[in-house]
N, C-alpha and C positions, 0 to 999 in steps of 0.2 A: 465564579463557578469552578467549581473541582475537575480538573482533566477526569476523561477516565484511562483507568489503566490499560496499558496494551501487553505490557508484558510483567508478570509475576518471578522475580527469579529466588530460587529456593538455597539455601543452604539442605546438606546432606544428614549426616551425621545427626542426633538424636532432635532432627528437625523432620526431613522426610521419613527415619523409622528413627528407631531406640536402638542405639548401640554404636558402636563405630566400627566400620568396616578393615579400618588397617591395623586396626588391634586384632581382629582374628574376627568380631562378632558376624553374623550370617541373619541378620534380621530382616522382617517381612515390614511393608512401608505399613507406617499407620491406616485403618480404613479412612479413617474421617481425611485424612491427608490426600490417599486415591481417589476418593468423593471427589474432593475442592479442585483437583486437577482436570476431571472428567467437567464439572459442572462448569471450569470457567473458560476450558477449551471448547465446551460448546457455544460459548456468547464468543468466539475469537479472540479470547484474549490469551496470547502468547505465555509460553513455560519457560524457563532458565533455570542454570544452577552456578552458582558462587558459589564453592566451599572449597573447605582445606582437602587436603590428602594428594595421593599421587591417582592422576590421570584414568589411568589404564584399569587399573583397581575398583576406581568407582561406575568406571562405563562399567566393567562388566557384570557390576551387581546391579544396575541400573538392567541392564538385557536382560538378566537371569530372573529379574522381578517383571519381565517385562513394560518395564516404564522408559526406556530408551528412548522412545520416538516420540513420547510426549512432548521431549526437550529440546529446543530451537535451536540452541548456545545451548554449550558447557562448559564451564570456566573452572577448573581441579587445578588449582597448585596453590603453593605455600607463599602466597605473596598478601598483601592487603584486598580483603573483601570488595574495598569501593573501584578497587582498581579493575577487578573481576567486573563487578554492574557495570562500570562505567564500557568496558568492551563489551556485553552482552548488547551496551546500547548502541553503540557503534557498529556491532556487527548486522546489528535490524534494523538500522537508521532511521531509528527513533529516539525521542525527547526526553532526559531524562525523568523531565515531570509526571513523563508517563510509565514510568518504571517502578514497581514495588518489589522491597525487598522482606523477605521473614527470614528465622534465624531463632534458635531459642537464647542464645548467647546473646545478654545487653551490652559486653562490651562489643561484640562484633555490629552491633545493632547501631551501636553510640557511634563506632569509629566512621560507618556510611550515612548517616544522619549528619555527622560534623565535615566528611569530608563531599558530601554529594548530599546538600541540604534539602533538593528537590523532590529529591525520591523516597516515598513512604517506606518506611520499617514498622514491621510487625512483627510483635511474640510469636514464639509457633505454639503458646496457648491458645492462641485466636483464630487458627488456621481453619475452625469447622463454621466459624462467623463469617469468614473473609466474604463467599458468594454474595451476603445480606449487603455487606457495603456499598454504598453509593456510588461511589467510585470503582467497581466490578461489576455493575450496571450499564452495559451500553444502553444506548437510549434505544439503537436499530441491533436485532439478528436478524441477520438474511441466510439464506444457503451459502451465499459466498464468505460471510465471516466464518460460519462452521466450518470452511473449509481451508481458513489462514494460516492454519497448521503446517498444513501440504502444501500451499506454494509456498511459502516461506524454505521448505525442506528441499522443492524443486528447484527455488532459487539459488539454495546452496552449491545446488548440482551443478547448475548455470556454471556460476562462477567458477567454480572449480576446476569446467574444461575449458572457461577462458583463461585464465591461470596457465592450464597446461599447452595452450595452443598458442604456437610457435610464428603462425605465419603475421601477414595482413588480416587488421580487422577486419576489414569489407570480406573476405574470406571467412573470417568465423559466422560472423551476421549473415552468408550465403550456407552457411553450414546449422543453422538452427532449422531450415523449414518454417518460418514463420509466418502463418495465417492470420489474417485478422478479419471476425464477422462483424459489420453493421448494419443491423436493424432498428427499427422504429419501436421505441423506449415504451413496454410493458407497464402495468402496474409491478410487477414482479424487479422491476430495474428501478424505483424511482430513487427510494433509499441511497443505494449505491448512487445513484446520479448526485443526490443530493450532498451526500458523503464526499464525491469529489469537488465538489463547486464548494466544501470546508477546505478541505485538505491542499487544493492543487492551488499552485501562486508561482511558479515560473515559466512552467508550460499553461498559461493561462492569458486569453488575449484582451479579458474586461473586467475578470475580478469579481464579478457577480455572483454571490453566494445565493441562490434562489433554493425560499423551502421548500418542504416537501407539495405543499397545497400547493403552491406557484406551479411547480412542475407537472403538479400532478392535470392543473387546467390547464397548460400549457399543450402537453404532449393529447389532450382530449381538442383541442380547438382546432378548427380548420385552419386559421389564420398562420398557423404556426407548426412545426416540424422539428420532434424531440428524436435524435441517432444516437443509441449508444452504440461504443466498440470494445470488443473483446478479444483479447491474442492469446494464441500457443504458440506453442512450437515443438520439437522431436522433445522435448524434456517434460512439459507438461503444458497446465496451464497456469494464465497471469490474472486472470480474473478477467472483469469489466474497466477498462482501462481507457477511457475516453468518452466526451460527451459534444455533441453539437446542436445546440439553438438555435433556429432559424425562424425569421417572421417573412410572412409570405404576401403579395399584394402589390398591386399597380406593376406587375410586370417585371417584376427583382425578386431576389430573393436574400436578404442581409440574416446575416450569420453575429446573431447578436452575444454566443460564447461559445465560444473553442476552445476545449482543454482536455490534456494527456497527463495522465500519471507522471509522476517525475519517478518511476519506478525502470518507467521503459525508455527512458531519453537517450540511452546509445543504442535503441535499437532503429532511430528514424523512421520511425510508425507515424507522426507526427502530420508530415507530408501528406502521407494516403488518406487520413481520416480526411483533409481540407479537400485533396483532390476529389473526392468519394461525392464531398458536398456540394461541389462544384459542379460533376458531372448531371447530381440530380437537376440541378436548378437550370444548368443548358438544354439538359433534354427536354424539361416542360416549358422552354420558350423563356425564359426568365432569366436575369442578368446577375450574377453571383457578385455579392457585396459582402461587406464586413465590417464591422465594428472593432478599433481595437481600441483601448483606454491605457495610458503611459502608469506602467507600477516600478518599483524601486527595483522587482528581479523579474519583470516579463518581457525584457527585449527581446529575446529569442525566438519569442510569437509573431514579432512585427517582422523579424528578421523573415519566418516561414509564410507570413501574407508576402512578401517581399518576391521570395522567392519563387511561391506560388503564381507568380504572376497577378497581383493586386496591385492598383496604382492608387496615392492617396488624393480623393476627391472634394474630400473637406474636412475643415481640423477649426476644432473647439477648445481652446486649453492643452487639455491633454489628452483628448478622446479624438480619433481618427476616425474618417469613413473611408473604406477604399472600396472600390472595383473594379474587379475582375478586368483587364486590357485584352482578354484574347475570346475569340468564338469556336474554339476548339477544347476539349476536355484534355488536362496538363498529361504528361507524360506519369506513367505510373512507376512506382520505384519497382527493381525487379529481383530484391531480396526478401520481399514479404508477399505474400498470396492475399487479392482479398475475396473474400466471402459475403453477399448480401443477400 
C-alpha cells in the first residue's frame, strides 16, 4: 500500500508562479497552484519549499503573496534540491516515503528521484491533479489534522526558545506551563486514537494497533475504559497526545495499552498519564495492573511501569503482567498541570 503523503515540498520559481523572482520578475502564484496548497492543507498534509535562489528574496515574495505561513520548512539556497527535501524531512521528523516533491525542471525532478528514491516527483504540469491522488488522500480528516499546520509552526517556536535557553532543562520544562487534559475518549477522539496506536512504537507498552471499530466498542462497553490525553503549554497546543486502555473486572483494573506520542518524550508527560490511570482504578476499589509486551524500541515503557511503581507478576515469553506494589496514588510530576 502507498504511504500517504504528509508533506508536499514545492520548488519556487516557474513552479509555484511564472517567472523568477531574482531576475527582477514580480509574479502572482498560479490559482490552480494556491487551490492545491489550500485543498491539501485542509486534509493535514504539510507545505515546503526546495528551490534555488537567495533566501531573503524568496521569503519576502512568499509574504508579499501572502503564502508565507503556508510553508513548514523553507529550504532557498544554491545547493542540491535532494539535499533541501531531505532537511525539510528532517526538520518534521518524518519519513522520506512520505515526502513529495514537484518542480517543473526534470533534471531537478531526475537528480531527487535518483538521489532520494523514495520520495515522489511530480511535473508542476500536474499540480491541479495532485489533490485526486491517492496518496493526497488521507484515509481520516479530523479537526486536529486541519490543524498540523499550526502546531508544527508552534513547534518551531518550541524549539527555538530551547535553543536559546541557557539554563537546566528541568528549568526550561518548568518554563513552558504545561497542562495536560484526560478525558474519556469521544466519538470525536477515536480516529486520532487510532492513528496513534499506527504511529507510536517506543513510548508504546504492547504494540497493539486497535481499529477504529475495536475502539470504537471498546470505549462504548462497560467492561472497559478508553482516556485520551491532550497538552499545551505557554506556546500552544500539541494535539491529542496519549491513549490508555483499560479492561475492568474482578476487582483490578489492567491497562492493557499505554502510549505517548514520541513527539512529547522530553517533555515527561509519560508518567502522569500512568499515574492519572492509577489513581482512577484506586479510587474505585480496584488494583491497577498492566500489560507490557517486549518490542525491539519499547523498553522505555517497562522502564516508566517500573518506575511507576509496578512489580512484574507474571511473564509469558515476552509479554509481562505487572501490579501496581503500593495503595497510595504515585506522586504527581510537578512541571506539568493536569486537567480531567
Amino acid at each position: 500500500m502507498t504511504n500517504t503523503v504528509k508533506c508536499l515540498v514545492w520548488d519556487l520559481d516557474d513552479t509555484l508562479w511564472d517567472g523568477v523572482v531574482l531576475e527582477g520578475d514580480d509574479p502572482d502564484p498560479f490559482p490552480v497552484a494556491v487551490s492545491t496548497l489550500h485543498t491539501l492543507d485542509q486534509r493535514g498534509i504539510l507545505h515546503a519549499v526546495a528551490s534555488r535562489g537567495e533566501p531573503e528574496i524568496a521569503a519576502a515574495h512568499l509574504a508579499a503573496r501572502g503564502l508565507a505561513d503556508m510553508f513548514s520548512v523553507v529550504q532557498v539556497n544554491w545547493g542540491a534540491k535532494s539535499d533541501s527535501v531531505r532537511m525539510v524531512a528532517d526538520a518534521l521528523n518524518i519519513g522520506l516515503d512520505t515526502v513529495a516533491f514537484v518542480d517543473n525542471d526534470p533534471l531537478e525532478r531526475a537528480e531527487v528521484a535518483q538521489a532520494l528514491p523514495m520520495v515522489r516527483c511530480y511535473p508542476a504540469a500536474e499540480i491541479a491533479r495532485l489533490p485526486r491522488l491517492a496518496e493526497f488522500q488521507p484515509e481520516f480528516v479530523t479537526a486536529e489534522s486541519r490543524q498540523r499546520r499550526h502546531m508544527y509552526r508552534v513547534e518551531a517556536a518550541r524549539k527555538q526558545a530551547e535553543q536559546r535557553h541557557s539554563g537546566p532543562s528541568a528549568e526550561f520544562l518548568a518554563s513552558l506551563e504545561l497542562e495536560m487534559t484526560v478525558r474519556r475518549a469521544g466519538e470525536e477522539d477515536l480516529v486520532r486514537a487510532h492513528e496513534l496506536t499506527l504511529r507510536t512504537h517506543q513510548l508504546n507498552t504492547t504494540g497493539w494497533t486497535a481499529d477504529l471499530a475495536e475502539l470504537r466498542r471498546l470505549s462504548r462497553s462497560p467492561a472497559h475504559e478508553v482516556l485520551v490525553a491532550s497538552l499545551r503549554d505557554r506556546f500552544g497546543p500539541y494535539g491529542t497526545i496519549g491513549l490508555a486502555v483499560s479492561e475492568i473486572g474482578d476487582g483490578r483494573s489492567v491497562l492493557k495499552l499505554l502510549l505517548m506520542s514520541c513527539r512529547v518524550m522530553s517533555r515527561g508527560v509519560g508518567a502522569l498519564l500512568l499515574n492519572h490511570v492509577v489513581t482512577r482504578a484506586l479510587a474505585a476499589g480496584r488494583r491497577p495492573m498492566a500489560e507490557f509486551v517486549s518490542t525491539e524500541v519499547n523498553r522505555i515503557m517497562l522502564v516508566t511501569l517500573r518506575f511507576g511503581g509496578f512489580e512484574v507478576t507474571d511473564r509469558d515469553g515476552d509479554r509481562l503482567l505487572l501490579g501496581y506494589a503500593g495503595d497510595q496514588p504515585p506522586a504527581q510530576p510537578e512541571h506539568v498541570r493536569l486537567l480531567s
